[in-house]
TIVORO-147001 format. One record per residue (C-alpha): residue number from 1; z, x, y; residue in one letter. Coordinates in nm, 3 decimals. Layout:
  num       c3       c1       c2  residuo
  NUM        Z        X        Y        a
...
END
This chain:
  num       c3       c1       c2  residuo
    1    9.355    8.573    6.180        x
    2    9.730    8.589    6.198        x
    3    9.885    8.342    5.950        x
    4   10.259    8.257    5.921        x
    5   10.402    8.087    5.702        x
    6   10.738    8.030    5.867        x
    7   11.048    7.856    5.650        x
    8   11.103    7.594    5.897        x
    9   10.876    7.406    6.140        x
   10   11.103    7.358    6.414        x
   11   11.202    7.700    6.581        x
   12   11.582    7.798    6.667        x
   13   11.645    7.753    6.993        x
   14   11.677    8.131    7.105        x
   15   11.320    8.167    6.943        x
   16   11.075    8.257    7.248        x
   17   10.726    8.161    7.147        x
   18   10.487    8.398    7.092        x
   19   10.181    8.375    7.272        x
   20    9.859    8.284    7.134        x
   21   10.010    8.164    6.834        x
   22    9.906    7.815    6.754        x
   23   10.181    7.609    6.607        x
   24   10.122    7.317    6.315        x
   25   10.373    7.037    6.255        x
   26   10.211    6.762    6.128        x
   27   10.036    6.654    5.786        x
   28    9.670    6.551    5.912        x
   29    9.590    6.899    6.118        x
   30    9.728    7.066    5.801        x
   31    9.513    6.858    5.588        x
   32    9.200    6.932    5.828        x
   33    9.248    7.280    5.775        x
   34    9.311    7.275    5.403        x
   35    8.945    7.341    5.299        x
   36    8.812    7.686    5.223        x
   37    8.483    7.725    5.471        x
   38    8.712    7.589    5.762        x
   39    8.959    7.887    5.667        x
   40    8.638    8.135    5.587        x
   41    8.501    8.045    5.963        x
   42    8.841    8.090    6.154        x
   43    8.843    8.455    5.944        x
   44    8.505    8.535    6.053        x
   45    8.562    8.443    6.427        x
   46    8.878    8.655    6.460        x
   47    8.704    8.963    6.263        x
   48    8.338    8.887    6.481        x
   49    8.443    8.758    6.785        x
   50    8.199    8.451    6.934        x
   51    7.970    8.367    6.686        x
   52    7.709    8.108    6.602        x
   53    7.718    7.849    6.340        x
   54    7.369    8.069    6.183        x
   55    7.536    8.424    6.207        x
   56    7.873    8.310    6.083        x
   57    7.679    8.114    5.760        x
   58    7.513    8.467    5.710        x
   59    7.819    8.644    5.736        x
   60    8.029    8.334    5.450        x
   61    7.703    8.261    5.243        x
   62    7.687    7.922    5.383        x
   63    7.401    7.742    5.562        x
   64    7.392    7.650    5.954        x
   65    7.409    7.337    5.861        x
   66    7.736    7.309    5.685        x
   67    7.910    7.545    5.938        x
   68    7.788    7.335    6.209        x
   69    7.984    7.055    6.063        x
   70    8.298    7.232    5.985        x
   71    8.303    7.407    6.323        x
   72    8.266    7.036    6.482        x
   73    8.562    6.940    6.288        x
   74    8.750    7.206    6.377        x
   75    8.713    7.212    6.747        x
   76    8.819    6.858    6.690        x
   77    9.157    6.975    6.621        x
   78    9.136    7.209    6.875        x
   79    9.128    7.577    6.638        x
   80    8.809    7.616    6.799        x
   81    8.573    7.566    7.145        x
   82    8.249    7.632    7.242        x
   83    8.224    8.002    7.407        x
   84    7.927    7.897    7.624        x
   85    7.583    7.954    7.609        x
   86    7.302    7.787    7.375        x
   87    7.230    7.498    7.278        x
   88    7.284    7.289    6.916        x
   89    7.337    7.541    6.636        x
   90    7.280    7.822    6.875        x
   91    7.588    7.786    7.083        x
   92    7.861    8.048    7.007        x
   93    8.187    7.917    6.932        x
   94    8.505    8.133    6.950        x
   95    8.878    8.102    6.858        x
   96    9.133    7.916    7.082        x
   97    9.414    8.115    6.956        x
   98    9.481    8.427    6.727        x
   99    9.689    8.281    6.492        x
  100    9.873    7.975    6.316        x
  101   10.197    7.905    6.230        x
  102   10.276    7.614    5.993        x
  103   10.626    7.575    5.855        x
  104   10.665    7.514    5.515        x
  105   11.021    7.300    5.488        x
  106   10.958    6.965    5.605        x
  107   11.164    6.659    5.640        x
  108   10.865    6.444    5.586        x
  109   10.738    6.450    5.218        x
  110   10.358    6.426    5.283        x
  111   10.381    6.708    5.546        x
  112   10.565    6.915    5.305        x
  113   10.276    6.856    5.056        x
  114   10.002    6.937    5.314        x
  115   10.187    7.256    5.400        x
  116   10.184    7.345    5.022        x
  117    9.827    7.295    4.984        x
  118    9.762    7.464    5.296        x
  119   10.019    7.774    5.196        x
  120    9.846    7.815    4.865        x
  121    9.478    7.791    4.966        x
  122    9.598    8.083    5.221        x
  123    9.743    8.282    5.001        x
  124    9.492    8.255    4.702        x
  125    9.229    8.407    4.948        x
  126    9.439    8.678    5.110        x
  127    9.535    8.782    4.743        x
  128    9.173    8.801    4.690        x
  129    9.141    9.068    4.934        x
  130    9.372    9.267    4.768        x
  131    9.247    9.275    4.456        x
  132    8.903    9.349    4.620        x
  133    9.094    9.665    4.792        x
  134    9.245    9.739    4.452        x
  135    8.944    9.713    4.278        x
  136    8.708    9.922    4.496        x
  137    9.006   10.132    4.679        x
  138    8.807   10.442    4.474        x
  139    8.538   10.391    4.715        x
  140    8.696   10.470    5.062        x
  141    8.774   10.782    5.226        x
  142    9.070   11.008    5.059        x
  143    9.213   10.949    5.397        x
  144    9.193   10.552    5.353        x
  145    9.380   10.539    4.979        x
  146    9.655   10.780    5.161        x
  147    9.755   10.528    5.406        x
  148    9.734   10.224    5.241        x
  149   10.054   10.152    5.047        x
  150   10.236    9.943    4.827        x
  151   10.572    9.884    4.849        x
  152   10.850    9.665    4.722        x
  153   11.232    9.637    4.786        x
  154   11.526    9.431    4.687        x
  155   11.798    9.313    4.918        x
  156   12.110    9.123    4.877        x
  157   12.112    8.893    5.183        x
  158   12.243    8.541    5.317        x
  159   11.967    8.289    5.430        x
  160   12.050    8.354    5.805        x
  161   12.013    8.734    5.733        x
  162   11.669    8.689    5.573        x
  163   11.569    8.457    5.871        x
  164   11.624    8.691    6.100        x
  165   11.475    9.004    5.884        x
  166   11.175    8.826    5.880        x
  167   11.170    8.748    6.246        x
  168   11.234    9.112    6.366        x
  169   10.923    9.239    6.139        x
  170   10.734    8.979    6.322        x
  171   10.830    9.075    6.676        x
  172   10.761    9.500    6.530        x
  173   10.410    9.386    6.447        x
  174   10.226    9.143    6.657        x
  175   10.317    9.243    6.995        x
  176   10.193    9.597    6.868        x
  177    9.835    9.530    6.761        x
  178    9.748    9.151    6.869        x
  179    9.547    9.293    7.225        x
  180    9.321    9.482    6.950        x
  181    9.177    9.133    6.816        x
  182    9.109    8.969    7.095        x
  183    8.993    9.251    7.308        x
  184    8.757    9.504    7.109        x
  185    8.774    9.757    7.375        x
  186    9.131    9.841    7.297        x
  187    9.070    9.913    6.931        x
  188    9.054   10.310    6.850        x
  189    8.772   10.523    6.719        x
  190    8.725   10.521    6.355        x
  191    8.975   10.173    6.328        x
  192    8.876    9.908    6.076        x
  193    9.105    9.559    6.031        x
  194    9.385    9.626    5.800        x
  195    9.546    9.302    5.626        x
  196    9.917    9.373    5.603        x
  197   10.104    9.054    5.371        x
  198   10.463    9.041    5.358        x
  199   10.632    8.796    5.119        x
  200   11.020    8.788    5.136        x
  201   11.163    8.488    4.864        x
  202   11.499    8.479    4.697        x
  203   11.543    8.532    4.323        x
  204   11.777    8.254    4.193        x
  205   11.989    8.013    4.367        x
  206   12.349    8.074    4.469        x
  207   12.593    7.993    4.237        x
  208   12.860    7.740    4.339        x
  209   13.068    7.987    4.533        x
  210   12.778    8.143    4.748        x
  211   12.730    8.431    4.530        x
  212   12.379    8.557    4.361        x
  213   12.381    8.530    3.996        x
  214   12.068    8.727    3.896        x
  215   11.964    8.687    3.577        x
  216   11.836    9.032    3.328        x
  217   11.468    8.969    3.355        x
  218   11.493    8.900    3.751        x
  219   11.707    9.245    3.778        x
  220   11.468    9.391    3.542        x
  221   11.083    9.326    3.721        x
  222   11.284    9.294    4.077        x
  223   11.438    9.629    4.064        x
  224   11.344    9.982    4.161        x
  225   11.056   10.091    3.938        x
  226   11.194   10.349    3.698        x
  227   11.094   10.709    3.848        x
  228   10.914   10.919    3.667        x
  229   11.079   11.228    3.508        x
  230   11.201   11.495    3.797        x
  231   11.200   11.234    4.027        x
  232   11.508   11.073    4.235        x
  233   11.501   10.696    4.175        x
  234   11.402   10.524    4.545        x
  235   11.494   10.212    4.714        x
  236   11.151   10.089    4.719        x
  237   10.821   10.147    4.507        x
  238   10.566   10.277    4.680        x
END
């Protein structure tokens, strides 16, 4: 499932929305969310499609049960609906949208907390992933480790200018792919889902006059890697 994590929860006005993207403003639908099989379910619904509350427990290592109850809630705050067909823990239930957005700067102190929880529970199991990949990345296909990649790159940019970096990757990316996850017929021979995570933070604050003061050991881990001898030094690590 898509996941932003925008800056700000109210959009700029020249900001079209993007379809299918579910939008999360306030504290108790962030709290609802916050709790790891309600995240586990929504993943397993946007990799499996329509699923029951049996076959997704098979898929999480969780019982019927349990995922009954946590689907229940969550169709409660409308993340998910019944697809049709069956009855009690046999009726398939499917996404309502392919992804959430949830600010994370909020006026409102409590909703900035429940975005924070929310943010970080996200995050700890999308990191998770990686180091799966990076832990078992031996095992796939030669052609597999040659695509994947790594990358890292430093910019000197104004707050507006980062905004709007990270708005532009956005509109590259989703309108690209997103008919793939809801529609498996458009999805290629031989393609598998590929999680793609893009983090964009500043290093320090602005000094007094609007300029970056960067300190040695931000320069020093935020830089280009040091190449390795024979080779031009790069803009980005790969």
């Amino acid at each position: 499932m898509t996941v932003e994590d925008s800056g700000s929860s109210q959009p700029s006005p020249d900001q079209v929305p993007r379809p299918e993207m579910r939008q999360i403003t306030d504290a108790r639908t962030m709290r609802a969310l916050a709790h790891p099989v309600r995240i586990a379910l929504l993943e397993e619904l946007v990799l499996g499609g329509a699923m029951t509350a049996t076959e997704i427990g098979e898929r999480i290592g969780e019982s019927p049960t349990t995922c009954s109850f946590h689907l229940r809630q969550l169709a409660k705050y409308g993340f998910v609906e019944e697809a049709g067909g069956g009855k009690g823990r046999a009726r398939p239930w499917r996404l309502t949208s392919i992804g959430i957005s949830f600010g994370n700067t909020h006026d409102d102190p409590a909703t900035e907390i429940a975005a924070g929880a929310l943010s970080r529970m996200v995050r700890e199991r999308q990191l998770g992933r990686y180091w799966t990949w990076a832990e078992t990345r031996g095992t796939y296909p030669r052609e597999w480790r040659d695509a994947a990649d790594e990358s890292e790159y430093l910019f000197y940019l104004t707050a507006d200018e980062l905004k709007q970096l990270n708005r532009e990757i956005s509109d590259l990316l989703l309108p690209r792919f997103r008919g793939r996850l809801a529609d498996p017929s458009l999805r290629p021979a031989g393609s598998v889902p590929v999680e793609m995570l893009v983090f964009s933070f500043p290093l320090n604050l602005p000094d007094a006059e609007g300029d970056s003061v960067a300190s040695a050991d931000s320069a020093a881990s935020a830089g280009a890697a040091t190449p390795a001898d024979g080779e031009p030094p790069s803009g980005g690590a790969g």
